[in-house]
C-alpha positions in Angstrom: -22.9 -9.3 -19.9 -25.4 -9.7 -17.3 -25.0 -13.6 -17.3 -21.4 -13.2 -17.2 -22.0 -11.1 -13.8 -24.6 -13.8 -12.4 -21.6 -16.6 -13.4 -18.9 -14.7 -11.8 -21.0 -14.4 -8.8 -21.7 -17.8 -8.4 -18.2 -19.1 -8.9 -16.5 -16.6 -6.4 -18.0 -14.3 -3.4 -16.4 -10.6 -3.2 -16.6 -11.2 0.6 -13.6 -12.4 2.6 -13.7 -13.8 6.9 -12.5 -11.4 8.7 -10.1 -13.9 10.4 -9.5 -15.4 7.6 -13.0 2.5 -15.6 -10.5 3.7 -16.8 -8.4 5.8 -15.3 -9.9 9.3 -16.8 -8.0 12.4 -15.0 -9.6 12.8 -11.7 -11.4 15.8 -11.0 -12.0 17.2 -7.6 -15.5 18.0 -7.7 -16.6 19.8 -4.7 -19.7 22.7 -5.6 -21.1 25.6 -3.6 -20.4 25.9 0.6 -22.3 22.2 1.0 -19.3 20.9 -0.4 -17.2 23.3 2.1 -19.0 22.0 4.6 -18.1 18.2 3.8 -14.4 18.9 3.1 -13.4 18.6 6.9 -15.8 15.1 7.5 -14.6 13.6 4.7 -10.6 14.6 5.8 -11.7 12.7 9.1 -13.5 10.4 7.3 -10.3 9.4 4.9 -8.4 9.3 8.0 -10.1 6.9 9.8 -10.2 4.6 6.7 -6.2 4.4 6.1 -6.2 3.9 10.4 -8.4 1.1 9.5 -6.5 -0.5 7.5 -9.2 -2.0 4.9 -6.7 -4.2 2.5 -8.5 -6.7 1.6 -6.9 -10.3 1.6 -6.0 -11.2 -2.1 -5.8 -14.7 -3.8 -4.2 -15.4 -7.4 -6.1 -17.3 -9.1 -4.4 -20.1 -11.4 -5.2 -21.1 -15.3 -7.7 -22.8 -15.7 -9.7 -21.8 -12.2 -13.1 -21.6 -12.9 -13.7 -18.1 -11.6 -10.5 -16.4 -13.5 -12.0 -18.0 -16.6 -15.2 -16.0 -16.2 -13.0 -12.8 -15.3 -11.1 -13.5 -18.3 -14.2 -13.6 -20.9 -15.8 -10.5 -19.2 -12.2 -9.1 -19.7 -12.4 -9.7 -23.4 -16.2 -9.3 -24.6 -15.2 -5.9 -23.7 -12.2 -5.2 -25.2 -12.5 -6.4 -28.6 -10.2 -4.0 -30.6 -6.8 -5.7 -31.4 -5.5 -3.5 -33.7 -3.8 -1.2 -31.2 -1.9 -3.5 -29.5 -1.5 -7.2 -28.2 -2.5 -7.8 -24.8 -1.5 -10.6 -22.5 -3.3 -11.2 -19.0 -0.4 -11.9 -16.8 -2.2 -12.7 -13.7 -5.7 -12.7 -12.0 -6.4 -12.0 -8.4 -9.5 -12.1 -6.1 -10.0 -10.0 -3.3 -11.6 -10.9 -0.5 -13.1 -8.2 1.1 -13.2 -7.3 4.7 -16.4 -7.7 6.9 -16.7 -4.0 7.1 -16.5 -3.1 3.5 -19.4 -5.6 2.7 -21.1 -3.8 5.3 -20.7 -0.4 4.2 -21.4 -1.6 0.4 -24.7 -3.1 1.4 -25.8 -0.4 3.6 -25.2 2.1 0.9 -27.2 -0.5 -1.4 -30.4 -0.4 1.6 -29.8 3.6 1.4 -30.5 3.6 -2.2 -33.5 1.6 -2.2 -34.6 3.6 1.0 -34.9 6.5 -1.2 -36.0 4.9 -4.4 -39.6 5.1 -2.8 -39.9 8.4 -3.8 -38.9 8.3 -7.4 -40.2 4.7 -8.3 -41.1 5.2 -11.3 -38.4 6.9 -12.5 -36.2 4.6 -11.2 -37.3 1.1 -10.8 -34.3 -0.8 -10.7 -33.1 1.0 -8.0 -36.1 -0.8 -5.4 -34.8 -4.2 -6.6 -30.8 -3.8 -6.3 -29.9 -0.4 -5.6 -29.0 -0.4 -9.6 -25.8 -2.4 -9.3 -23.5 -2.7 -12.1 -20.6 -4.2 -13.2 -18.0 -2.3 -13.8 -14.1 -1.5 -14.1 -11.2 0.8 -12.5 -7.7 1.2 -14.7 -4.8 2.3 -13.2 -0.7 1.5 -14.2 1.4 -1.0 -12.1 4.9 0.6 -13.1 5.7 1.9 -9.8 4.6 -1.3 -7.8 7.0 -3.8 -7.2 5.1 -6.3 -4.8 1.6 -6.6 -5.9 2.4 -10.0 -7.2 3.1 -10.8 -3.2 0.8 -11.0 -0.5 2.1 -7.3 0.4 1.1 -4.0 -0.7 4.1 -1.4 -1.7 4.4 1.8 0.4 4.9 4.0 -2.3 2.1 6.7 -2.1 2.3 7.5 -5.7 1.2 3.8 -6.4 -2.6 4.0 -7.0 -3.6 0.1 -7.2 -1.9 -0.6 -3.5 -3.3 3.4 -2.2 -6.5 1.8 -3.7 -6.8 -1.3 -1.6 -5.4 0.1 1.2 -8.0 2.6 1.5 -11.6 1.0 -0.2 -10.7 4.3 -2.7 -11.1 6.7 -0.2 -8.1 8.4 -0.9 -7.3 12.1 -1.4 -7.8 12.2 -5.3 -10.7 10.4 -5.1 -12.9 10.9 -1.9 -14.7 13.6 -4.1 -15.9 11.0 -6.7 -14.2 8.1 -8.8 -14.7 7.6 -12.3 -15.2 4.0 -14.1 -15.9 2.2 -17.3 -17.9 -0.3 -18.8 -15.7 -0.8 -21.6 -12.0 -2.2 -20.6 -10.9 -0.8 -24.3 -11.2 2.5 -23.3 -8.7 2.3 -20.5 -6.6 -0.3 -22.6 -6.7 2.4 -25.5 -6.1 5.4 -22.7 -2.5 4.1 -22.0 -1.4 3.8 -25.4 -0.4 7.3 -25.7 -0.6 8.6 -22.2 1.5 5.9 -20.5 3.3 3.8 -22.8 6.7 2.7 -22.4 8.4 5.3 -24.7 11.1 2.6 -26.2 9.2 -0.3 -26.0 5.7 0.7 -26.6 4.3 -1.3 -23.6 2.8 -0.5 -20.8 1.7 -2.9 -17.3 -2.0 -2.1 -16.3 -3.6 -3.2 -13.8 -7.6 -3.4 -13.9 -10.5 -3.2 -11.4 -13.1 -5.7 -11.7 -16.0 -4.1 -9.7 -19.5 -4.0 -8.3 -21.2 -1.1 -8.2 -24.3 0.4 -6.8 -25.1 3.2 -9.5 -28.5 4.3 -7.8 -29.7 7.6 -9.1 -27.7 8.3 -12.6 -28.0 11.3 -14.5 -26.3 12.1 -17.8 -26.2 16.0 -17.1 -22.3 16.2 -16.1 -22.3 19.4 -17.1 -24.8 20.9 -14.4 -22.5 21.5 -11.2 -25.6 20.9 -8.5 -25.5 16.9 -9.9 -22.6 16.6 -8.1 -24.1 17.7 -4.7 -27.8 17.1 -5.3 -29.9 13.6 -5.1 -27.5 11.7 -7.7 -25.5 9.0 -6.9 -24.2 9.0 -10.4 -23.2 11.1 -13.3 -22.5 10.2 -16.6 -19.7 10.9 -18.9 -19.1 12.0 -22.4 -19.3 8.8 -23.4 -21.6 6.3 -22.2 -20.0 3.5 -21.3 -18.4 6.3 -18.0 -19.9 6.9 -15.3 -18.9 9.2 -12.0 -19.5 7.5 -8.7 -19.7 10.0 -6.0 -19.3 7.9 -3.3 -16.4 5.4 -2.7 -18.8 3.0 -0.6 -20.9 2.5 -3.7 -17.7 0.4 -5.1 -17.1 -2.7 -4.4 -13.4 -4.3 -6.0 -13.8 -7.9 -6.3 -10.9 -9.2 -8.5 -7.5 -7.5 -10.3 -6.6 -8.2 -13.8 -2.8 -7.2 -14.4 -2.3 -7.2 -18.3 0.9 -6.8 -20.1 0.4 -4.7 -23.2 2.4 -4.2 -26.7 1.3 -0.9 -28.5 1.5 -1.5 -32.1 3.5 2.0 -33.9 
């Protein structure tokens, strides 16, 4: 997986000119009155992002490109069961990220490593990279009618175009966002959840993303994880992980997949 990552990142940049993980049910995670005391910065904070405006530019990228090819066979090492259904990748799309999300990604990075000093040898890879990862965000597409365009959908229940809009800092998520490094587990997660009823299908669209884990502790069960030194918390299972903080997340390209759930 890792030379997958240093591939990907060779063939296409996440970054854009400014001129130019399954979808587990999201919990609002806010402990104790530190977290009262965030709730009305990060209000002003979400604010300020949808005045913003963040959506990145976004480019399909044809068969054959060399950079959807590499998104492709990241796409399948990780989703190797194809007993539940038959899955078609419809289209690929880079984003190109705005000059201020780059910015805020890599300052959170320097943050990270900033405070690694003081745990070093508990957490060495967080000196060299801040303990970046790769991995992905599932959410459906059935409510979106324009993603395939240059233009986002105004429909606030749509969570791919709220997504973008917003560098995930919206309502149900400025808490904390949860991901996957397994793309079966939010293949498998729509096949009784979402699912066309009649037809057994169901239009996905999936995150690819980079991620600055930093500080990652498995106890999800301890509430004062959430607002100690963490930066992330694992799930039940391993390949999940909590991100507490949306700058940490990084969306670099969109894999919208047409699946068939066997009966």
């Amino acid at each position: 997986m890792h030379a997958f990552c240093a591939l990907l990142w060779d063939n296409a940049s996440c970054g854009g000119k400014r001129t130019d993980v399954i979808r587990v049910e999201e919990r609002s995670i806010m402990h104790g009155t530190r977290g009262q005391r965030k709730k009305s910065q990060d209000e002003k904070e979400l604010g300020q992002h949808h005045t913003r405006n963040l959506f990145p530019g976004k480019t399909m990228l044809e068969i054959g490109d060399s950079s959807r090819n590499v998104v492709e066979r990241i796409f399948r090492a990780t989703s190797t069961d194809t007993t539940r259904c038959s899955i078609n990748i419809k289209q690929v799309f880079k984003l190109n990220n705005s000059k201020e999300t780059l910015e805020r990604f890599e300052k959170f990075r320097e943050d990270v490593k900033n405070r690694a000093y003081e745990h070093y040898h508990k957490h060495p890879r967080n000196m060299v990279d801040g303990n970046e990862q790769l991995l992905f965000y599932g959410t459906k597409l059935t409510s979106c009618k324009q993603f395939g365009t240059s233009k986002l959908c105004k429909d606030s229940n749509c969570s791919i175009c709220s997504i973008l809009k917003s560098d995930f800092y919206t309502a149900k998520k400025k808490s904390g966002i949860w991901l996957t490094s397994n793309c079966q587990d939010i293949v498998n997660a729509y096949a009784n959840t979402n699912a066309n009823v009649e037809t057994m299908s169901a239009k996905i669209a999936i995150m690819v993303c980079r991620v600055i884990t930093g500080r990652v502790t498995d106890n999800m069960l301890d509430s004062s994880n959430y607002e100690g030194e963490y930066d992330s918390i694992g799930g039940v299972k391993s390949n999940q992980l909590f991100v507490k903080d949306p700058s940490a997340i990084l969306p670099c390209f969109v894999i919208i997949l047409n699946c068939k759930y066997f009966c």
